[in-house]
C-alpha positions as CSV (number, residue, x, y, z in Angstrom):
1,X,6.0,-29.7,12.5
2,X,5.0,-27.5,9.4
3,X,3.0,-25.0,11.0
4,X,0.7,-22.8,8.6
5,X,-1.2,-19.5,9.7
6,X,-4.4,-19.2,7.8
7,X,-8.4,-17.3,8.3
8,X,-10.8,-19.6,10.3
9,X,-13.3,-21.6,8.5
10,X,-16.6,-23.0,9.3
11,X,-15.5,-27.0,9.5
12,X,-12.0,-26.1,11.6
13,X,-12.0,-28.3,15.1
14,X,-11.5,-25.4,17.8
15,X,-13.4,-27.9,19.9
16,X,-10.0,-28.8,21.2
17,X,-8.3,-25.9,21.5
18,X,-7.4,-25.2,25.4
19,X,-5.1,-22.4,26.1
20,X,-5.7,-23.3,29.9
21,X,-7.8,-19.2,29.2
22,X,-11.5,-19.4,29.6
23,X,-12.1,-16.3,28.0
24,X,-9.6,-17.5,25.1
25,X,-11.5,-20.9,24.8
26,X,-14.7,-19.3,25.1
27,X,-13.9,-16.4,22.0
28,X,-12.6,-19.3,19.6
29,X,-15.6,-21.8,20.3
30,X,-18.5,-19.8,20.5
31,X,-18.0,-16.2,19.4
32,X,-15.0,-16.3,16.7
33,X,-16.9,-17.6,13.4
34,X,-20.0,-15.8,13.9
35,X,-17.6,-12.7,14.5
36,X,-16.1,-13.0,11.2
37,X,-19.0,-14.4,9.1
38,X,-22.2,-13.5,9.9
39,X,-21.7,-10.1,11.9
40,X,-18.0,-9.2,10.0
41,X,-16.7,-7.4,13.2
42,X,-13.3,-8.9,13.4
43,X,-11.2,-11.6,11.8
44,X,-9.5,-15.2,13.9
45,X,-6.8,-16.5,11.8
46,X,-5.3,-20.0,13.3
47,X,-2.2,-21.8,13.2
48,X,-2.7,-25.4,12.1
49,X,-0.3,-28.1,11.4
50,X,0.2,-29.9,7.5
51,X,-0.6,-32.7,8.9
52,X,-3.3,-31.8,11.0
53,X,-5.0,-28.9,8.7
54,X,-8.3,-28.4,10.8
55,X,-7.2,-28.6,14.0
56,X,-6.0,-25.7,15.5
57,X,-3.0,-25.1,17.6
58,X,-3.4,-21.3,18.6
59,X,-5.1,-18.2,16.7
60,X,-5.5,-14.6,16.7
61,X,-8.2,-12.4,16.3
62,X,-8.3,-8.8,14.2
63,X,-10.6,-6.3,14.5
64,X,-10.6,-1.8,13.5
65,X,-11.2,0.6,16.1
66,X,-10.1,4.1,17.1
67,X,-9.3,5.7,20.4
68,X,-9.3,9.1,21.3
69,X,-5.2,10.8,20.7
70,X,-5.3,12.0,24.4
71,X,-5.2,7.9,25.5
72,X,-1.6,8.1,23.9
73,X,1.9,9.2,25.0
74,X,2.0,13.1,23.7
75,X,5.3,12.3,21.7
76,X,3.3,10.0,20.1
77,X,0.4,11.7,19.1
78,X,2.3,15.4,18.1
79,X,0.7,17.1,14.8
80,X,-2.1,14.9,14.6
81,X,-5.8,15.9,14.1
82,X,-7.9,15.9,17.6
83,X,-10.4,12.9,16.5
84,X,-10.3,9.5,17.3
85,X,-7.0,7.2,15.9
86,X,-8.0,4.6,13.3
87,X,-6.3,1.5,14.3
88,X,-5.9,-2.5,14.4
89,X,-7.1,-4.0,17.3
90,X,-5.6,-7.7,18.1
91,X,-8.6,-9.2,20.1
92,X,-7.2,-11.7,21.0
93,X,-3.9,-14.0,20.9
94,X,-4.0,-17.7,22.2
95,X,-2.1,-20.8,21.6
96,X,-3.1,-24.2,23.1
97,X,-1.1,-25.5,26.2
98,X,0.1,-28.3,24.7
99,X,2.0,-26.6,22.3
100,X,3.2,-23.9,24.5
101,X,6.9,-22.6,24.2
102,X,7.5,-23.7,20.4
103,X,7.5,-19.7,19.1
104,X,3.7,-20.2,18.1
105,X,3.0,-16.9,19.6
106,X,5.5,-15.9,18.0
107,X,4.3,-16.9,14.9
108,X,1.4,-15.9,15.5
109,X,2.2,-12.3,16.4
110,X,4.2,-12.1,13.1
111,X,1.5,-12.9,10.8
112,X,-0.4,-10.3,12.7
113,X,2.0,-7.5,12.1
114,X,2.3,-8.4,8.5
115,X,-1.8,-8.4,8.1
116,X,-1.4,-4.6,9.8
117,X,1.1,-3.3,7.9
118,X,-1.0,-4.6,4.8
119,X,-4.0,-3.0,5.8
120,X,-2.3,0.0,7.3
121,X,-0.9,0.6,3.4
122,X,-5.0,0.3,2.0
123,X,-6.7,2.3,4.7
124,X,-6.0,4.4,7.2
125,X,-4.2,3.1,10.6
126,X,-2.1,4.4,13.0
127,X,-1.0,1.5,15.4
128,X,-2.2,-2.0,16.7
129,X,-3.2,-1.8,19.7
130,X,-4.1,-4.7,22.5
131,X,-5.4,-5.3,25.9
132,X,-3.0,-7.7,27.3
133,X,-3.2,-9.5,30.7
134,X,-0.8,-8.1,32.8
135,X,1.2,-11.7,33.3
136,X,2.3,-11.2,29.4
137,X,3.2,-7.3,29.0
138,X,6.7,-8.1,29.1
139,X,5.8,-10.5,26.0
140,X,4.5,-7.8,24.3
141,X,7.3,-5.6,25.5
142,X,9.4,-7.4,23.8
143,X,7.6,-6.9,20.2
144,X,7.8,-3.3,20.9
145,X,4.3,-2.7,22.0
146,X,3.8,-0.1,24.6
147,X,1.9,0.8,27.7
148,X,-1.0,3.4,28.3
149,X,-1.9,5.1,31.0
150,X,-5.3,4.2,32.6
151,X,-4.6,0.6,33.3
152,X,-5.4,0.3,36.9
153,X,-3.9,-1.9,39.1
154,X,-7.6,-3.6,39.6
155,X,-7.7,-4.4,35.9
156,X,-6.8,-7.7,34.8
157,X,-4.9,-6.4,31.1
158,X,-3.4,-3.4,30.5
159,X,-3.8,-1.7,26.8
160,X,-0.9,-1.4,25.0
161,X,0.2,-0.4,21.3
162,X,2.9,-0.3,18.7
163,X,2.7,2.5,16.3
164,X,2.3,0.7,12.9
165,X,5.7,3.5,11.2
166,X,7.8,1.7,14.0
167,X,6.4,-1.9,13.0
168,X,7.3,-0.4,9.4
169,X,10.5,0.6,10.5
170,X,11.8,-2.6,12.5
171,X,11.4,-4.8,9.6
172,X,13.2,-2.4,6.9
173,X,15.9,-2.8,9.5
């Protein structure tokens, strides 16, 4: 299977797509195009098979925000300005069940990293940051991404981020 990452378009089947995640189904099928197109808050790039080009096997979704530098780690934050951090927000990350455990995530997670870095050298952008449900922190662990504070043990995610110089760093390496 030659799997390609590439932006959402308008005539990609997503009808399909089931990450066994309402909220995930819901984003790509109803929210993701309009998002990117007609309101431009955020980006969904999908992973699609060469021989299957329109139908999509899992996607990601990238949008800019900014959090205050009290939400971070103080090591983290030392020497910057008071205001709000520009960053990368990953939205969301979801790959269809049936193609579960074959490093799309992975994949997926890579081409988002790469897209940061890219923007991080155009604008400013201090780290990616995501919401991830607490079931797949240790995923995210595992890509360097860390917990903040203020994730209660009532929420269903808890933020996390990887400061883009470490991203930068890791893949000098």
């Amino acid at each position: 299977m030659g799997v390609i990452v590439r932006r959402l378009e308008e005539d990609d089947v997503v009808e399909n797509f089931d990450s066994k995640d309402e909220a995930l189904n819901n984003y790509l099928k109803k929210h993701a195009w309009s998002n990117q197109q007609k309101i431009s808050i955020a980006v969904t790039y999908i992973a699609v098979d060469e021989s299957a080009p329109k139908t999509v096997l899992g996607y990601f979704t990238l949008a800019t925000s900014a959090i205050p530098p009290s939400s971070f780690p103080k090591k983290h934050v030392r020497g910057l300005p008071a205001y709000d951090l520009p960053l990368i927000l990953l939205a969301r990350l979801g790959v269809d069940h049936r193609f579960e455990g074959k490093g799309l995530g992975r994949l997926l997670l890579r081409e988002a990293f790469r897209i940061s870095i890219s923007v991080s050298e155009q604008v400013g952008c201090r780290c990616i940051i995501t919401d991830a449900y607490r079931h797949k922190v240790s995923w995210y662990a595992k890509y360097g991404f860390i917990p903040l504070e203020g994730g209660g043990e009532d929420k269903t995610t808890q933020r996390m981020f990887l400061d883009i110089r470490t991203l930068k760093a890791a893949l000098k390496a």
